[in-house]
DOFI-168181 format. One line per 3 residues: their letters; for each residue y, x, z of C-alpha. Coordinates in Angstrom, 2 decimals. Layout:
BEGIN
A) Y/X/Z ~ ... .
REM end
This chain:
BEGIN
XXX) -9.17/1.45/-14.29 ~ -6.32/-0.54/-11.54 ~ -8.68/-0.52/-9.51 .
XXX) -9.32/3.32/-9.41 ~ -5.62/3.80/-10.33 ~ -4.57/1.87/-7.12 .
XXX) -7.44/3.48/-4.86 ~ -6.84/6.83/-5.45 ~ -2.28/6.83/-5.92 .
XXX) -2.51/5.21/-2.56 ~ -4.74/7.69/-1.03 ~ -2.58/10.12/-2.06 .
XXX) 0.52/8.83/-0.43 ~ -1.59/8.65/2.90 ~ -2.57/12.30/2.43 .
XXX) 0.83/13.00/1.76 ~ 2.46/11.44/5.06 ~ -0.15/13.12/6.95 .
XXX) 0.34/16.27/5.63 ~ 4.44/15.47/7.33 ~ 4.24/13.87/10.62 .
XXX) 2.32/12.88/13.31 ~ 3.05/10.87/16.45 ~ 1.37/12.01/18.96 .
XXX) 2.36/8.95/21.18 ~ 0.51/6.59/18.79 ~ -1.86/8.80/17.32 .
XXX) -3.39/9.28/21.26 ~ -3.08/6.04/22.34 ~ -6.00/5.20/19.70 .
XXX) -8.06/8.29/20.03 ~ -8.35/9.07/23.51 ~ -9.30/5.79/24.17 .
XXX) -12.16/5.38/21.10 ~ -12.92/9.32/22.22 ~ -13.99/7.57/25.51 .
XXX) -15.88/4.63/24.36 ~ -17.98/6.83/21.95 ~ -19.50/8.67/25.15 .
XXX) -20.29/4.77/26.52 ~ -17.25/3.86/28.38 ~ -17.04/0.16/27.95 .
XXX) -13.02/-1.44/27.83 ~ -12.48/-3.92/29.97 ~ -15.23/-3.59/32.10 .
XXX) -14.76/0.72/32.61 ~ -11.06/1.04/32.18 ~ -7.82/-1.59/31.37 .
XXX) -7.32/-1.75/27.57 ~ -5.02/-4.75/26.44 ~ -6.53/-4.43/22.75 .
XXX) -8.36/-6.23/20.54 ~ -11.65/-3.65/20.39 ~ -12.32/-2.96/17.03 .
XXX) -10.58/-0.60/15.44 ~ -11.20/1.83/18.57 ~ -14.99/0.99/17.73 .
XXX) -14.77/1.96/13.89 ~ -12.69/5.39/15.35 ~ -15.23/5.97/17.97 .
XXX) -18.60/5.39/15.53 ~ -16.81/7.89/13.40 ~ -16.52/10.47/16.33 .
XXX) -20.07/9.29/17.17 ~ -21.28/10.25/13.79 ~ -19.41/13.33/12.66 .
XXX) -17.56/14.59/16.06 ~ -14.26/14.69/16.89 ~ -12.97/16.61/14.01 .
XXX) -9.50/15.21/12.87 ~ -9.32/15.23/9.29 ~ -12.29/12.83/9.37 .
XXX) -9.48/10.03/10.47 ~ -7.12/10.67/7.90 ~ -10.29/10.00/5.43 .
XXX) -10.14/6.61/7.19 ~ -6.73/5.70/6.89 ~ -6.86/7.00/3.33 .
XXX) -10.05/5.34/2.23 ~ -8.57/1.74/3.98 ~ -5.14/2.53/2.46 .
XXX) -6.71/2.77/-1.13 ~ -8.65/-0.47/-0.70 ~ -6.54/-2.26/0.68 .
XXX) -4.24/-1.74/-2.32 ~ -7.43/-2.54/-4.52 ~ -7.51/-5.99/-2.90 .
XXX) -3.57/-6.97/-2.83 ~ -4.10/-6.41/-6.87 ~ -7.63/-8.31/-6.27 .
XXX) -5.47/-11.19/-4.95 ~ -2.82/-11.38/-6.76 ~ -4.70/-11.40/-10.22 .
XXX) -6.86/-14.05/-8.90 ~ -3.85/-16.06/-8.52 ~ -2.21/-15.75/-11.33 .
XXX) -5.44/-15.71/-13.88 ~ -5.14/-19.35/-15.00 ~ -1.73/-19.87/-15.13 .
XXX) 0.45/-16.43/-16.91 ~ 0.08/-15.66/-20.14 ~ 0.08/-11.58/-19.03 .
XXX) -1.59/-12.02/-15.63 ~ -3.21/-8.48/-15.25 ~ 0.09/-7.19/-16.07 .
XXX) 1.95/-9.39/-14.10 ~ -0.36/-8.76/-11.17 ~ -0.70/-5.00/-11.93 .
XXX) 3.05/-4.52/-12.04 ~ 3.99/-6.53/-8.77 ~ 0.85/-4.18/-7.08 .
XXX) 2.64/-1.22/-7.40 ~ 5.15/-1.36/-4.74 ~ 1.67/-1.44/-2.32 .
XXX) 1.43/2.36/-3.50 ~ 4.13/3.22/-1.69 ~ 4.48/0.51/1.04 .
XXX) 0.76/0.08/1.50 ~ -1.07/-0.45/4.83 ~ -1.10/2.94/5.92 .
XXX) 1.66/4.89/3.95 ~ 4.73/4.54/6.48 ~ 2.42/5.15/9.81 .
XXX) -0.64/7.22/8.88 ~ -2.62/7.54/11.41 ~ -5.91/4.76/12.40 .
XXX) -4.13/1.71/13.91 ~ -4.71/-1.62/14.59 ~ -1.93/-3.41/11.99 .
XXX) -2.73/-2.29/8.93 ~ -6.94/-2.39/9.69 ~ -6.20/-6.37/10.62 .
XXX) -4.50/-6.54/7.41 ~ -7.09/-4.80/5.17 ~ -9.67/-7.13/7.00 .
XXX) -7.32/-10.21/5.94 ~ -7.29/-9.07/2.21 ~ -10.89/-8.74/2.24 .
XXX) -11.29/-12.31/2.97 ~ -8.46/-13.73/0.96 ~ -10.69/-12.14/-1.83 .
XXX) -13.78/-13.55/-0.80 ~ -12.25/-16.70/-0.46 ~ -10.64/-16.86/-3.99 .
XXX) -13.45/-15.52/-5.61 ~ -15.63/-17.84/-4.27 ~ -13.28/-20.65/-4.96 .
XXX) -13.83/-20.36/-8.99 ~ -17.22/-20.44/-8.40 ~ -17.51/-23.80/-6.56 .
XXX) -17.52/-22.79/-3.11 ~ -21.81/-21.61/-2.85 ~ -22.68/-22.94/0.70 .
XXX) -23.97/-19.55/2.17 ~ -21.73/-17.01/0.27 ~ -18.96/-19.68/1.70 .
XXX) -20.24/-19.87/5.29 ~ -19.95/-15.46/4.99 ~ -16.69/-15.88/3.65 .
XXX) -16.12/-17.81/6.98 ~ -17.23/-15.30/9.38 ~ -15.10/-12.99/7.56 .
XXX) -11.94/-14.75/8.52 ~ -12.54/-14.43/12.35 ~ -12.86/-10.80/11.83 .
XXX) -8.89/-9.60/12.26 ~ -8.50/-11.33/15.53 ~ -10.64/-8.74/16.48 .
XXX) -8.87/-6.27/15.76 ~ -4.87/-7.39/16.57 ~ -5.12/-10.40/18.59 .
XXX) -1.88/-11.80/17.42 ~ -2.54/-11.26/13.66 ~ -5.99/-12.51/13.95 .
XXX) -4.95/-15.72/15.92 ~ -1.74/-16.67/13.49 ~ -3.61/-15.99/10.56 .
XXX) -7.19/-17.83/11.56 ~ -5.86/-20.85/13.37 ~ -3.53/-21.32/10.43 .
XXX) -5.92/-21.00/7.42 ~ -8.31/-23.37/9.62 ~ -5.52/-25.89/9.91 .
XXX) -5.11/-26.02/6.16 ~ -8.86/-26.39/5.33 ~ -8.89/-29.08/7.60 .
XXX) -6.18/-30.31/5.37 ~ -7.54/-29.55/2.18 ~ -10.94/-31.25/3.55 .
XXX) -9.02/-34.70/4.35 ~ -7.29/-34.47/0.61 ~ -10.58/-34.14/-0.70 .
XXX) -12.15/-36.98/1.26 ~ -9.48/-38.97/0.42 ~ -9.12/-38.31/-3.55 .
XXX) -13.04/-38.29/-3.14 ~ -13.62/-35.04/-4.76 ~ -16.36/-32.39/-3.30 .
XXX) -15.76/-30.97/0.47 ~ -18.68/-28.56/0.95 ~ -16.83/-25.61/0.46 .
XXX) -13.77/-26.28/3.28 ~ -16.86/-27.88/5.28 ~ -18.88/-24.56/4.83 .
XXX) -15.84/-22.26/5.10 ~ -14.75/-23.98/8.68 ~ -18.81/-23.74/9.76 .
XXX) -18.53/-20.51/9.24 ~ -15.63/-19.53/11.01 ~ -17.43/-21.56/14.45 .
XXX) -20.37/-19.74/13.45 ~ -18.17/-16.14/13.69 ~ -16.53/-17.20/16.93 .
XXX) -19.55/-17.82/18.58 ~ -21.05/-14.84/17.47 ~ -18.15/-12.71/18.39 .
XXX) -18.32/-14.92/22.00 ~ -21.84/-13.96/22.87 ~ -21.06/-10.51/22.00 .
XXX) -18.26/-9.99/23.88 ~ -20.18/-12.22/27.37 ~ -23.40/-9.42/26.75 .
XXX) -20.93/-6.59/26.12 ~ -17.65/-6.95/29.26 ~ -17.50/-10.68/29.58 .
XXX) -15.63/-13.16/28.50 ~ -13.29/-13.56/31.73 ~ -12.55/-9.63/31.61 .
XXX) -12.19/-9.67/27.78 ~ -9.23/-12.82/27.88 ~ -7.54/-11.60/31.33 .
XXX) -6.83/-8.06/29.31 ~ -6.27/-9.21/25.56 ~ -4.85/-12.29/26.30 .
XXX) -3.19/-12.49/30.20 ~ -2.05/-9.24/30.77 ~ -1.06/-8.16/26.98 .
XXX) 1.10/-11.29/27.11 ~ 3.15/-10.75/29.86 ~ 3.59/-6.74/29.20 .
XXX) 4.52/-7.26/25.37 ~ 5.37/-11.00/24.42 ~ 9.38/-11.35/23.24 .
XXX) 11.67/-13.81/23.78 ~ 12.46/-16.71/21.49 ~ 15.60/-15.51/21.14 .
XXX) 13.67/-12.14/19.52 ~ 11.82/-14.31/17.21 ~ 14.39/-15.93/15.97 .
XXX) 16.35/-12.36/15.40 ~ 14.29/-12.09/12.07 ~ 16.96/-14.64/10.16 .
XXX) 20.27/-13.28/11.96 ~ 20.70/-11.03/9.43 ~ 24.77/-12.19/8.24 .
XXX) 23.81/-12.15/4.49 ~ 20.59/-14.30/4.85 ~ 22.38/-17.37/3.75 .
XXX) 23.81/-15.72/0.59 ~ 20.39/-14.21/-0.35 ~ 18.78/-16.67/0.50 .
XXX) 21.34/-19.34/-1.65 ~ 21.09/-17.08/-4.32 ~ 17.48/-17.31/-5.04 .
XXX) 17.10/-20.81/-4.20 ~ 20.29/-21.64/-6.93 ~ 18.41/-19.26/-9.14 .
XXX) 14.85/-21.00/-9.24 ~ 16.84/-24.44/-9.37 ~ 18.19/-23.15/-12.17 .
XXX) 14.73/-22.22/-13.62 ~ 13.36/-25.30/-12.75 ~ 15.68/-27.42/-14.54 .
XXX) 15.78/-25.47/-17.65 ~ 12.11/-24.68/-17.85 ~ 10.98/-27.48/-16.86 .
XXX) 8.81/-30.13/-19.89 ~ 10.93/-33.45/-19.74 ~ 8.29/-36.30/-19.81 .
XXX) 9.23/-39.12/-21.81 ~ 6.69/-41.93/-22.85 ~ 7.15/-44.12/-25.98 .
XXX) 5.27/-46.61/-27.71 ~ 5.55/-46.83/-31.67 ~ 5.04/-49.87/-33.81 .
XXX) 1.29/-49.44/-34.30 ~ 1.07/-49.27/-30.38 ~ -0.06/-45.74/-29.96 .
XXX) 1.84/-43.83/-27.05 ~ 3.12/-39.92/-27.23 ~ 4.97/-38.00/-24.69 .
XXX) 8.50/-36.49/-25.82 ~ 11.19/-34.52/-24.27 ~ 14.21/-36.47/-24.01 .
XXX) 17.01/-34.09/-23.97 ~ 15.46/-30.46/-24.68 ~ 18.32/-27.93/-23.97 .
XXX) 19.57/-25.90/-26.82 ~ 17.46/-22.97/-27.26 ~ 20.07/-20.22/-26.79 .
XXX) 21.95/-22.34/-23.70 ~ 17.91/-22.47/-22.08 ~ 17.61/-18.67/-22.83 .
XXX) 20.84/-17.71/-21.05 ~ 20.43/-20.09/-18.23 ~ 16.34/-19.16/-18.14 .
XXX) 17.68/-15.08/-18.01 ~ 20.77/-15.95/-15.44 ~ 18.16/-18.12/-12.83 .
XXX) 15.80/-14.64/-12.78 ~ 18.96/-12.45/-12.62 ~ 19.98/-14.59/-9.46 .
XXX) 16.58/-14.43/-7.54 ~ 16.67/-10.69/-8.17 ~ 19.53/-10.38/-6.27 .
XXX) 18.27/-9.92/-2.78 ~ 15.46/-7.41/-4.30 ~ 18.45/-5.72/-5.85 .
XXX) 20.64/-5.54/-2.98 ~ 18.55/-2.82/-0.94 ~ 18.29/-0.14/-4.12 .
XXX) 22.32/-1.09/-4.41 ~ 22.79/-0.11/-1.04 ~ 20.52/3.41/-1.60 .
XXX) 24.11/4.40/-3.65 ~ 26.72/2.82/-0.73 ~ 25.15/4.41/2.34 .
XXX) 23.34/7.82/3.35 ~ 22.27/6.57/6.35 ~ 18.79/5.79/6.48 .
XXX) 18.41/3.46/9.14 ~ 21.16/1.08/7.40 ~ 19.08/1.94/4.12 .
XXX) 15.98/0.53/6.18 ~ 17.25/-2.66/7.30 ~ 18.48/-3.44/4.22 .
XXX) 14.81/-3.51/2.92 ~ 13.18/-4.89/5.75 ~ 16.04/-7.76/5.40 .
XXX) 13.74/-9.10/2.13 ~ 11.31/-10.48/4.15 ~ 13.02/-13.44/5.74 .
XXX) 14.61/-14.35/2.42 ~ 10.65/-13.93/0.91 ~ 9.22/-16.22/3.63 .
XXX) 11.43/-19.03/3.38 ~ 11.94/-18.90/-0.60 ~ 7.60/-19.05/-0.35 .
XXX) 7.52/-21.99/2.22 ~ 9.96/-23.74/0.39 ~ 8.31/-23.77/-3.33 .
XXX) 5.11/-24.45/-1.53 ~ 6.73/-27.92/-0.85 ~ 7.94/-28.55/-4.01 .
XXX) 4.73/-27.16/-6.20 ~ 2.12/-28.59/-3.80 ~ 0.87/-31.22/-6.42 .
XXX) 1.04/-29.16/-8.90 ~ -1.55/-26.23/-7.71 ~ -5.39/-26.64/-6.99 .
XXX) -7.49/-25.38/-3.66 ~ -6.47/-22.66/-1.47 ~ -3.60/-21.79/-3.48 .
XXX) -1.75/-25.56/-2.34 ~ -1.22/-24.01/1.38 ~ -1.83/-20.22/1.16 .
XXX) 2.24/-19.53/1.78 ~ 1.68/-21.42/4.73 ~ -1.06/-19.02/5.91 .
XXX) 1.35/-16.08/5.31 ~ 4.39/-17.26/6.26 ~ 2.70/-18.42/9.91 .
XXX) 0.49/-14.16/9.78 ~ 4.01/-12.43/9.67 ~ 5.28/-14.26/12.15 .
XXX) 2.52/-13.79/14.43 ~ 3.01/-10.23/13.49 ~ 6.53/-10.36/14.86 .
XXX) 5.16/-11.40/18.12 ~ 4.81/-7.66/18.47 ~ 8.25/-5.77/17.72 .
XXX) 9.62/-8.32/15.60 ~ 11.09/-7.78/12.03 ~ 11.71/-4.03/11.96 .
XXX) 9.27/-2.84/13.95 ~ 6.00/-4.99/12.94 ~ 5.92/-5.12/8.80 .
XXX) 5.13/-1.41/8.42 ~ 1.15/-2.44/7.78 ~ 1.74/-5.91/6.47 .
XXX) 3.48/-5.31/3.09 ~ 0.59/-6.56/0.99 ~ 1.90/-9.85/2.93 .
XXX) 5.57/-9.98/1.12 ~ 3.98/-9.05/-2.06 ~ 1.45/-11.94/-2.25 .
XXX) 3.91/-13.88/-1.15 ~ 6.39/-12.64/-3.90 ~ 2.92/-13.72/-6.36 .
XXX) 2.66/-16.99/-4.80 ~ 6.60/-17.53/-5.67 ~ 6.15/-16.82/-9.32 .
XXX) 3.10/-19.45/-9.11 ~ 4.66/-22.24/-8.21 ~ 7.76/-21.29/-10.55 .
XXX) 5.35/-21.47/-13.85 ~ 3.29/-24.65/-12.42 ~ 6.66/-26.34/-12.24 .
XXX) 8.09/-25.31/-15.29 ~ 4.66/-26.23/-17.07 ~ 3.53/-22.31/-17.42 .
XXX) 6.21/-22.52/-20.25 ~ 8.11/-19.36/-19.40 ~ 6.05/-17.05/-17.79 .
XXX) 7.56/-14.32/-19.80 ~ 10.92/-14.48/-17.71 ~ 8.65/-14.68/-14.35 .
XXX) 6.81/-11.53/-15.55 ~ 10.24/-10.02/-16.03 ~ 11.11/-11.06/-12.68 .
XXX) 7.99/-9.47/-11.34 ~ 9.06/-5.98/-12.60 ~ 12.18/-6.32/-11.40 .
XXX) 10.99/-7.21/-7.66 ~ 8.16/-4.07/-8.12 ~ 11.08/-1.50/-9.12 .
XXX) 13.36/-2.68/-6.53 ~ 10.60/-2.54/-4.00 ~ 9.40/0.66/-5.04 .
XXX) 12.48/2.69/-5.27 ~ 13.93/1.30/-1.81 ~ 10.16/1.70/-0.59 .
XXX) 10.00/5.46/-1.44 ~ 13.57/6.25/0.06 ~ 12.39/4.31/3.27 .
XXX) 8.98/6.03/3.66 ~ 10.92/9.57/2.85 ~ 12.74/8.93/5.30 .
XXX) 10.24/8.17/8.47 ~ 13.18/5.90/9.62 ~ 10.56/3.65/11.15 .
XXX) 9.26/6.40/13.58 ~ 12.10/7.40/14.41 ~ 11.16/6.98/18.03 .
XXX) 9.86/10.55/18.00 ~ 10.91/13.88/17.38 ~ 9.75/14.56/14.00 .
XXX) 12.43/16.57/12.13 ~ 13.28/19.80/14.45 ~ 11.53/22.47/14.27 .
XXX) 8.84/24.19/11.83 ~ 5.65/22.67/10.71 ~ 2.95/23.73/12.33 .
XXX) -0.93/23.10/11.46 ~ -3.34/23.20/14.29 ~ -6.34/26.08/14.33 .
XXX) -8.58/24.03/16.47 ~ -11.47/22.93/14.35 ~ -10.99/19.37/16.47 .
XXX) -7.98/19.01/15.49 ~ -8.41/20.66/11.60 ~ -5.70/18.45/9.54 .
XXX) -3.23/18.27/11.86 ~ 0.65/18.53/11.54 ~ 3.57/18.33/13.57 .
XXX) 6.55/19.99/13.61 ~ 8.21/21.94/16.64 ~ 5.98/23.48/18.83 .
XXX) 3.97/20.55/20.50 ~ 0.96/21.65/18.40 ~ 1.36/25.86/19.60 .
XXX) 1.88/24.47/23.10 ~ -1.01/22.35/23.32 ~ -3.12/24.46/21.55 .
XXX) -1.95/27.36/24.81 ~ -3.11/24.04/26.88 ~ -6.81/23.71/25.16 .
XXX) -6.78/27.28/25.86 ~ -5.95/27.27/29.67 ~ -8.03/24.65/30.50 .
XXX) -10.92/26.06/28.65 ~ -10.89/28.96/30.88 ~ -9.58/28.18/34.46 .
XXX) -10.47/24.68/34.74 ~ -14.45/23.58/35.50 ~ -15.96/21.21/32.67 .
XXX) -16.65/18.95/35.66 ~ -13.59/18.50/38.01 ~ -11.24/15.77/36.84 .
XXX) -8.13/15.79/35.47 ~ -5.10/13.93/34.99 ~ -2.90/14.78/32.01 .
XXX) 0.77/12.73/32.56 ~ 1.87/11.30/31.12 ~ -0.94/11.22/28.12 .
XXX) 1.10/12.79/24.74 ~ -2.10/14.79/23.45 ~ -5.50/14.52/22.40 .
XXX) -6.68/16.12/25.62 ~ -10.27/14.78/26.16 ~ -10.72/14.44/22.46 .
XXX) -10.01/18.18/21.96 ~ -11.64/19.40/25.15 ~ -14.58/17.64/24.90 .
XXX) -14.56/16.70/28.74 ~ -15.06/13.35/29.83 ~ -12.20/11.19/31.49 .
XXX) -12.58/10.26/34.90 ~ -8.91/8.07/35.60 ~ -9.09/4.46/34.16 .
XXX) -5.50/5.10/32.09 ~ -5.07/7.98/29.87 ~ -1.81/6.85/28.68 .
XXX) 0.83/6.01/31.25 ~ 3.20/3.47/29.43 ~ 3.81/0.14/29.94 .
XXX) 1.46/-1.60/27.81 ~ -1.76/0.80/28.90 ~ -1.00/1.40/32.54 .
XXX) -1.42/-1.49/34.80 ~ -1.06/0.78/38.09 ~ 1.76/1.90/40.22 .
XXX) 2.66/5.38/41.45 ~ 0.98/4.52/44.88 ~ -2.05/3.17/43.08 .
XXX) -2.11/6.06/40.80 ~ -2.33/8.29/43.96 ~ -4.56/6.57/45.60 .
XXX) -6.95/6.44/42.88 ~ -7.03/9.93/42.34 ~ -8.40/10.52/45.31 .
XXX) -10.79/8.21/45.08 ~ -12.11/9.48/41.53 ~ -12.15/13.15/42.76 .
XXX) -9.04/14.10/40.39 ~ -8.97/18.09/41.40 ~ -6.19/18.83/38.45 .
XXX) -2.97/17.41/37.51 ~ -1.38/18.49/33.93 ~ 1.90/16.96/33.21 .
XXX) 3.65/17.60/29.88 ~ 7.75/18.76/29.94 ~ 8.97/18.01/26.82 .
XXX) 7.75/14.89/24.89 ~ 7.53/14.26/21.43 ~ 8.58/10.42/22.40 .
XXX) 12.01/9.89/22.79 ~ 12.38/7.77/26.14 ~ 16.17/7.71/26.13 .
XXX) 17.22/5.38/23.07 ~ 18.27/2.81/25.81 ~ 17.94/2.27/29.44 .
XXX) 15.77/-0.42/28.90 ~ 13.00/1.45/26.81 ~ 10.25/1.75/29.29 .
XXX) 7.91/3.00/26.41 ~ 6.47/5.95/28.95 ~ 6.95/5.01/32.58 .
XXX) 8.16/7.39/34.42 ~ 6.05/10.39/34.94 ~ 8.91/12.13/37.00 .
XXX) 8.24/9.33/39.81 ~ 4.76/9.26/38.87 ~ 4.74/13.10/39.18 .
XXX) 6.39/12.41/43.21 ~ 4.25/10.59/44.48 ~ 1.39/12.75/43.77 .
XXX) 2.90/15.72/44.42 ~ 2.32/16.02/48.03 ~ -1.50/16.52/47.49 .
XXX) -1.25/19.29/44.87 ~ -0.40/22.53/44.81 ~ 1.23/23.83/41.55 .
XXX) -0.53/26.96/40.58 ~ 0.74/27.74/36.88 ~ 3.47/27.15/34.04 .
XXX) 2.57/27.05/30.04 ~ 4.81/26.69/27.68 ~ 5.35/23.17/28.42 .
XXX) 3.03/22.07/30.93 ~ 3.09/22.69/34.18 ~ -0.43/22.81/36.28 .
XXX) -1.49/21.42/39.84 ~ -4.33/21.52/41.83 ~ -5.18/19.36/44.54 .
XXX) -4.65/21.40/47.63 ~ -7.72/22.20/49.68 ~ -8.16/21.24/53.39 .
XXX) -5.73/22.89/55.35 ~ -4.02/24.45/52.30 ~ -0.49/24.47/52.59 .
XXX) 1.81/24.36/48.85 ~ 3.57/27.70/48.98 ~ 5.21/27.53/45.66 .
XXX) 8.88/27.91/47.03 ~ 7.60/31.16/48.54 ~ 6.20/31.96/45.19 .
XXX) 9.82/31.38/43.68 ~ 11.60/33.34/46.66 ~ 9.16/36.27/46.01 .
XXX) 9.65/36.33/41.91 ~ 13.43/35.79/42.88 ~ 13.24/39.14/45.46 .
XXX) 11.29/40.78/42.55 ~ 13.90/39.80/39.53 ~ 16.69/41.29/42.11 .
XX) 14.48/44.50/42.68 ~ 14.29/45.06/38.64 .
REM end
């Protein structure tokens, strides 16, 4: 019943946020480009593409199979949404079977936050995040699962394969949380050796991984090569999107890190000392030997202290629902939430160290495996911009926490850790649902003016968007459809729309989006290539959903106004829409009279 319960809530909420926004900058920049490889266009090898391929292979086999209808992609995210909620509650009650006296609860209530905050529930369209993390969770439960059942060689060796699988689909994910879980099984293995107990299932586990890479390698060489595949997933995604240390290190600069991060550490001290069983062994007269508590605390003094220590690692949880109350302003509200994680990751890392002897397998180093994921993450757009697909992450981690808190207390007082896990779920839910409300996270588009529109193209039957981007395209679709040949090419700047998905007409420029992690040309290049590609017609969009003016550094969209320039002198502008405006290349000898065309409108507006 969780499972279904989980499955189908969190479906919901993707519905939901579909049903409210859509970023067309984002939504596009997956689309266009899986639209493309579903009619055989290779990346790499037929046009630059800095991703890892494969969740533009899972969109384009769905286009492949059903069309380009768009509903069928909110399905996905739903769908992978709902599971991957299924397998954060998979995980954590694996974890926390053998050691809480209410582990389905426990595990079912610190789940629910992944309702709200799951993979796809803050950005709801098919992206690369959240599918690396659903791919993650698939083979943390494999790997658990197999774990209580001795580690079977080929089950294990599957399990392996499994955990090359998300560096195939967000190279920086895939890499942090791959090389990191191999480093720790390579750990595990020499503990094992060494305390001579059985290795076949880290041995099997790490075969398996070698035996994923090199299947993924020979892939890759038959499909683009491995040369093209590392200069554009690797070389050139590195130097267009890699931050600075300085960035990296932006995730703990948060001013009341130290306090939050003092108060839960004083607070499991505090339940560490007074949960903890006191050793003590004596010998009696007869010889016989028995174990005793020295000094047990008084029962009431233990209960207080016990109820104070949770009360004091709730505090940073509490801290972002307490701030719901102070402030209206969401983007304050946000950071305050997203300003749990730090305080998470080192509280995790931290009773990994001190609980390592005291938990079995996988389980020992597993904080170490999520702690080094979300920072690869980060490599992205750091802390606020990177953790709204990775939540499942914090809540394991959260899991893990309450773990090594009941090993080291001697699974004594998992009561007041259970307690502590509704607290955390609450806290995470209520400031979760205020920040997902809110769309503070994409609030790099224009997404509140305006009335909501829903789109009457059968391609694009789902739809939403509010202002008139959807009307305005939809005049596009229109235009095009009747004054434009299927054949001739055409350049759309600087790429804001499902344009070849909805038309159906296949793209003949290498870049369909024109920002600064697609686009590897310049103006003159752009120009140039036109030519040479036979591009007859030049759309380019007026008002953008994208907002390009948060700073003068934001060079999200390059800019299409220089872009627009350079290839201006080869076109002749034949038509306004709404908010396009329309070029053709001029023919031989054809001169670009549009400023007579104004001065004769002008003469006529003067006539009237």
């Amino acid at each position: 019943m969780a499972d279904i319960f989980f499955l189908w809530a969190t479906a919901a909420v993707v519905v939901w946020q579909n049903s409210r926004i859509t970023v067309l900058y984002d939504l596009c920049g997956v689309l266009e480009p899986a639209y493309r490889m579903s009619l055989g266009d290779r990346p790499y090898a037929d046009f630059p593409f800095p991703y890892a391929p494969l969740t533009f292979l899972i969109q384009s086999w769905i286009i492949k199979l059903w069309g380009t209808v768009y509903w069928h992609h909110i399905a996905y995210t739903a769908i992978i949404g709902g599971l991957a909620t299924v397998l954060t509650w998979r995980v954590l009650k694996n974890l926390l079977r053998d050691s809480f006296r209410w582990p389905r609860l426990t595990a079912f209530v610190l789940t629910l936050p992944a309702v709200i905050l799951g993979v796809y529930c803050i950005f709801p369209h098919p992206f690369y995040d959240p599918d690396a993390m659903f791919f993650m969770l698939v083979s943390l439960v494999a790997v658990l699962w197999l774990e209580r059942r001795g580690f079977p060689i080929v089950p294990t060796v599957i399990a392996g394969i499994l955990l090359v699988i998300p560096l195939f689909v967000k190279q920086n994910i895939g890499l942090a949380y791959l090389g990191s879980l191999l480093l720790i099984l390579l750990i595990l293995l020499a503990i094992a050796l060494w305390k001579k107990q059985p290795v076949r299932g880290y041995v099997s586990m790490i075969l398996g991984s070698l035996v994923g890479l090199g299947i993924a390698a020979a892939i890759i060489q038959w499909w683009v090569g491995l040369e093209t595949y590392k200069y554009w997933t690797w070389d050139f995604a590195r130097l267009r999107r890699t931050p600075s240390m300085a960035d990296m290190l932006s995730v703990y600069q948060d001013p009341l890190f130290a306090v939050w991060i003092a108060a839960f550490l004083v607070g499991a001290l505090l339940f560490w000392n007074f949960g903890r069983y006191r050793q003590l062994e004596t010998t009696s007269f007869d010889g016989s030997t028995s174990t005793t508590d020295p000094a047990p605390p008084n029962p009431t003094l233990r209960r207080v202290f016990l109820s104070l220590s949770v009360v004091l690692m709730a505090v940073p949880f509490l801290w972002p629902v307490v701030y719901v109350f102070i402030d209206q302003d969401a983007s304050e509200r946000s950071e305050r939430l997203a300003n749990v994680w730090p305080v998470v990751l080192v509280a995790s890392v931290v009773l990994c160290v001190f609980s390592f002897g005291r938990l079995t397998g996988i389980r020992k180093l597993l904080p170490i495996v999520l702690f080094t994921t979300a920072h690869g993450v980060f490599l992205s757009q750091q802390l606020w911009g990177s953790t709204y697909g990775i939540w499942p992450i914090l809540i394991i981690l959260v899991g893990l926490i309450i773990l090594s808190l009941n090993e080291l207390t001697d699974r004594q007082f998992s009561g007041y850790l259970t307690i502590f896990a509704v607290i955390v779920s609450v806290c995470l839910a209520t400031a979760g649902a205020f920040y997902v409300y809110s769309n503070e996270r994409l609030d790099y588009v224009d997404f509140e003016d305006g009335e909501m529109h829903h789109s009457t193209l059968p391609q694009l039957k789902g739809l939403s968007i509010r202002g008139d981007y959807l009307p305005d395209f939809e005049e596009l679709v229109k235009y095009t459809n009747e004054n434009i040949p299927a054949d001739d090419g055409v350049l759309e700047l600087p790429g804001e729309d499902l344009f070849y998905y909805t038309t159906g007409r296949r793209p003949t420029f290498p870049t369909l989006l024109f920002d600064v992690t697609n686009n590897p040309y310049t103006a003159e290049q752009i120009a140039e290539m036109s030519r040479e590609r036979g591009i007859r017609w030049l759309i380019v969009k007026q008002d953008l959903q994208i907002d390009t003016d948060r700073s003068s550094d934001d060079k999200t969209i390059d800019d299409k106004d220089h872009i627009l320039e350079v290839l201006k002198p080869e076109f002749k502008h034949v038509d306004d829409l709404n908010n396009y405006e329309i070029y053709r290349r001029k023919l031989p000898g054809e001169t670009d009279d549009e400023d007579d065309d104004d001065n004769d409108n002008e003469d006529d507006d003067s006539a009237n």
